[in-house]
N, C-alpha and C positions, 0 to 999 in steps of 0.2 A: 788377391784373386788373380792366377794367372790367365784366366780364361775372360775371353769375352764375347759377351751373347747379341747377336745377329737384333739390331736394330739400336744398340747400343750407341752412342752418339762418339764415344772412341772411336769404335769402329765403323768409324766414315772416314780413316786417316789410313791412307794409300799404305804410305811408310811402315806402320804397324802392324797391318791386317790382308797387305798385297790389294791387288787391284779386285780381284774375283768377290772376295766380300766385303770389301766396300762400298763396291757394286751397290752389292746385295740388302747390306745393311740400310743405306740413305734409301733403297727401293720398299724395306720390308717394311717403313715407316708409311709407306705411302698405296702400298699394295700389298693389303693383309694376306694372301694366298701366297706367301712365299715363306716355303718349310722352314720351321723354326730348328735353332741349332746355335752351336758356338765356333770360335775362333781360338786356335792357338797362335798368339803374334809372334811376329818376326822375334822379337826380341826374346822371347822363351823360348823359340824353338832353336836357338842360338845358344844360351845358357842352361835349357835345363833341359835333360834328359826326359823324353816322354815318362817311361816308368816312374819318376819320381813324381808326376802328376796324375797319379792312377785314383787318389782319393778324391781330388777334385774332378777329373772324368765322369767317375762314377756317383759323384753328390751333381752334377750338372743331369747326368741318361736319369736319375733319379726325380729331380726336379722336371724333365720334360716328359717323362711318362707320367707323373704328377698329374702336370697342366694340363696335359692331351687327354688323361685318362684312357692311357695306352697297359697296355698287358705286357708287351717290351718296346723297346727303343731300336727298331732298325735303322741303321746309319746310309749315308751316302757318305765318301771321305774323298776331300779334292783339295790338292792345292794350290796354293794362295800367293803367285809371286808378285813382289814389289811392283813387277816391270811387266806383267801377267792382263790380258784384259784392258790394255792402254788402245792409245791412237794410233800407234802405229807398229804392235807386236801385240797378236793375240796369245803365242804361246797352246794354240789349240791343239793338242792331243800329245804333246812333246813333257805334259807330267802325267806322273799315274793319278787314276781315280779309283777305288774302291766302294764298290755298292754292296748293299743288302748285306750291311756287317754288324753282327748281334755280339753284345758283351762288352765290356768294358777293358780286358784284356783283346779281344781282336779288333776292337776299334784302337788302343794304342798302336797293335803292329802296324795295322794299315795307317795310323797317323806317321810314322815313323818311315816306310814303305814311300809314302807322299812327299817329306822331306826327302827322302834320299836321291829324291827323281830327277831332284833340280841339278844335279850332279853324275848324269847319267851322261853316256859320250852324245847322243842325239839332242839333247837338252842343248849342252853345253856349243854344238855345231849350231842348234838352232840361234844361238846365242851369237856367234863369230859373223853368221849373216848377217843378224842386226844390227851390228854396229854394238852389243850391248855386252857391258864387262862380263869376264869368266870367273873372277877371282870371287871367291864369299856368294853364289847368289840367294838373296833374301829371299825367304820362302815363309809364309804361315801356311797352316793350315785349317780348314773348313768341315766343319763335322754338321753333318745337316741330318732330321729325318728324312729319310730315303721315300720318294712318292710312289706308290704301285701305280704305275704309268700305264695303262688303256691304250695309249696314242703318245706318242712323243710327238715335237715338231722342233723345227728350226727358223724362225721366223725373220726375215730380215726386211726392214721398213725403208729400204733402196733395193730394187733390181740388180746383184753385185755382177747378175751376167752381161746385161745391156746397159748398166748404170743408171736408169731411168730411176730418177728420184721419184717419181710419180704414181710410184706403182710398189706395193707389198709381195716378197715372195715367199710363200711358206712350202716349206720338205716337209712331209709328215708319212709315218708309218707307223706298225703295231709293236706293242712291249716299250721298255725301255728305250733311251737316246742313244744308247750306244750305237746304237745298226747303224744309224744312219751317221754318225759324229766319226764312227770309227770305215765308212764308205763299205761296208758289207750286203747293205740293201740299196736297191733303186727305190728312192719314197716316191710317194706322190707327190704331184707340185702342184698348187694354186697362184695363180697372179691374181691379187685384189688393186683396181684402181682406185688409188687414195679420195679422189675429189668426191665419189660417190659410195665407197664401199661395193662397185660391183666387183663380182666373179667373172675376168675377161678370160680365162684360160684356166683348165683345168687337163690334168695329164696322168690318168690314174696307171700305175703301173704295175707290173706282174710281181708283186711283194715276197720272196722265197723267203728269206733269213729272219727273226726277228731277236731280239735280247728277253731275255726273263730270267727272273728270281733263283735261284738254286742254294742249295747250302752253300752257308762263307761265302756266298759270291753272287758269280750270275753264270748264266751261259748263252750259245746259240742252241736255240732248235728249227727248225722249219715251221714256216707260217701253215697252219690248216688249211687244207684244198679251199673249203668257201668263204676264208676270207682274202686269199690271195689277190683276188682282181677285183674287191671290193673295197670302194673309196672310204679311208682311211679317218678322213673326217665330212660331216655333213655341212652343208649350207652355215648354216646355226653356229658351227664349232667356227669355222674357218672368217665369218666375221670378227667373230669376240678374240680370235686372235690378230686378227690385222688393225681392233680398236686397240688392244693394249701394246701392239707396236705400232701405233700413232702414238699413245700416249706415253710411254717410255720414248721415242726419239722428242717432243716436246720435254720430258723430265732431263734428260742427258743434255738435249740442246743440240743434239747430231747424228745422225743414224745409225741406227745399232743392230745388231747382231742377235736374238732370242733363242733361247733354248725353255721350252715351256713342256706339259705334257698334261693330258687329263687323267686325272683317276674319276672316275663315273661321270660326273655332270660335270665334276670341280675345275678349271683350269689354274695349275700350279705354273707360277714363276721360278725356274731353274737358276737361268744365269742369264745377264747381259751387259755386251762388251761393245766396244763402237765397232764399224763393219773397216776392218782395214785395207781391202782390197776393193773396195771401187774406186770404177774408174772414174 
């Protein structure tokens, strides 16, 4: 089996599976709301030609519309470098992602699309700042169901603007994570103080742009006049996401960096990586 599936005890091995579903893998054991999916490792995606893994591709999207009792298997596709997601190189927006990608055939492109990235000249400059080698870089990659996201947020369980350890800050806006990962929307922002869970700040803002779903892909469209200047999450939502970035920087043992989002009531675990820039 070239493939390995997200809670797998493999893939909790940085080396194999890069840092992003590692992550993912030792969290999905521990926090069932985080979309099931698999890993192509380093090591295959090195040796073997996506195409030559199309049977297993397609016996894995088979097996998860199976489980889910899904009609199809829409994908999220991200990847997964070695050196991706660590303490001190996020690697945030410097590879490609692919959403809302249907088939077994357009999930290979885009798995293949995801390795190629890591070899890309911005990749590669992001790399020369780090300090971190250019030669060969290690890539898997991450094939997740793709969540129809409500609310996206960004949640980070340190202040990375005032460094305040003592305080949660959450981005959130409507559709998909893109708008706000990729700086095209102003989200809204909450500070929650950790000691108590209050709401000390809230800063609702005029929301234009949002991400959604579109054939093969995604797009931008404009936010609807009435919910543009409407708070993005309630009371209710913006706790439950500052308990589970308490509980992920206790799980990691360091403050992290969340990328979560609601589909209706549900709150889905994205990704999370340690916050590399506070001060």
């Amino acid at each position: 089996m070239n493939l390995l599936w997200l809670g797998d005890p493999k893939s909790f091995d940085v080396a194999l599976v890069g840092g992003k579903a590692a992550n993912l893998s030792r969290l999905a054991r521990l926090y069932h709301r985080v979309p099931d999916g698999f890993s192509l490792p380093v090591t295959v995606m090195a040796e073997v030609h996506p195409l030559d893994l199309r049977d297993e591709i397609t016996a894995a999207i088979s097996d998860l519309m199976n489980c889910h009792r899904l009609p199809d298997f829409i994908a999220a596709v991200r990847s997964s470098a070695v050196d991706e997601d660590g303490a001190t190189a996020s690697f945030a927006g410097q590879h490609e992602t692919y959403l809302n990608i249907v088939g077994a055939d357009a999930i290979i492109q885009a798995v293949m699309r995801c390795w190629e990235s890591a070899r890309s000249e911005h990749a590669l400059d992001y790399r020369r700042k780090q300090g971190l080698s250019i030669e060969r870089p290690q890539i898997a990659v991450l094939v997740q169901q793709l969540v129809a996201a409500d609310v996206s947020a960004v949640v980070f369980s340190a202040n990375p603007i005032t460094g305040n350890r003592d305080e949660i800050m959450i981005n959130a806006s409507w559709g998909l994570g893109e708008s706000i990962v990729g700086g095209t929307v102003r989200p809204d922002t909450f500070i929650v103080r950790k000691s108590d869970l209050a709401i000390t700040q809230r800063a609702i803002a005029v929301k234009q742009r949002m991400t959604v779903s579109a054939p093969g892909g995604t797009r931008e469209v404009e936010v609807p006049r009435f919910l543009r200047t409407q708070a993005s999450l309630n009371d209710e939502q913006v706790i439950e996401m500052a308990k589970l970035a308490l509980t992920l920087e206790v799980t990691m043992e360091h403050p992290v960096d969340v990328e979560c989002a609601y589909a209706g009531d549900e709150l889905y675990l994205l990704q999370c990586r340690p916050i590399t820039t506070l001060k």
